[in-house]
N, C-alpha and C positions, 0 to 999 in steps of 0.2 A: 326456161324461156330462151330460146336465140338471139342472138347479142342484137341484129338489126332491131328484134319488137323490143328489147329492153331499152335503147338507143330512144325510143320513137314514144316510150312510154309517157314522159312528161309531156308532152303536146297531146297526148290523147288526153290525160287525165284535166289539163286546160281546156281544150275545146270543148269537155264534158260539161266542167263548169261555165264555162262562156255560152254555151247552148242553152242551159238550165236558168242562167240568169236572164237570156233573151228571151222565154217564154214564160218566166215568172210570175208578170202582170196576167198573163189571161189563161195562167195555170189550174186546169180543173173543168176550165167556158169553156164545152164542145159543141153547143151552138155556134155555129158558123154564122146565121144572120143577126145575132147578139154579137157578136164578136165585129163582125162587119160595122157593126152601128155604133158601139165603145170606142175603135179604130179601125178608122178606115183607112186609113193613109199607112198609118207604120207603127204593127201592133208588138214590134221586137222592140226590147229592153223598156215596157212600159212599165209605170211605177202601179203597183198593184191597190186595187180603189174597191172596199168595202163593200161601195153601192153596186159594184160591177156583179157580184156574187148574191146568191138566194139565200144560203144560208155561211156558211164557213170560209174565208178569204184562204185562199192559195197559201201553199207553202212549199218550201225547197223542193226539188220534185228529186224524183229516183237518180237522176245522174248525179246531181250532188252529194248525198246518201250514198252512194255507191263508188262515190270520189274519196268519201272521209274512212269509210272502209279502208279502201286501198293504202290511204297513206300511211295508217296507223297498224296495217297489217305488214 
């Protein structure tokens, strides 16, 4: 890996997880006008709500998962 991406790699692997925790709450809701009606104002870093889901409540999404890879690799 090139010294700049290696330089730049902690801040990717940050914003990975800062992205990942920002959509955590409506992690999995691909309806758009459920989502709309849950938050409508400001659906980043919502705290994730049982009721919001059909069946199974969200969990860590792939960027996270793919962050813990990294570090441990």
């Amino acid at each position: 890996m090139p010294a700049q991406s290696q330089d730049r790699a902690p801040e990717l692997l940050l914003g990975a997880l800062v992205a990942d925790a920002a959509t955590l709450g409506l992690h999995w809701i691909y309806d758009q006008d459920h989502i709309q009606r849950i938050a409508p104002q400001a659906p980043e870093f919502r705290t994730p709500s049982a009721a919001d889901y059909l069946s199974v409540m969200g969990c860590t999404g792939c960027f996270t998962q793919r962050v813990r890879l990294s570090l441990v690799s």
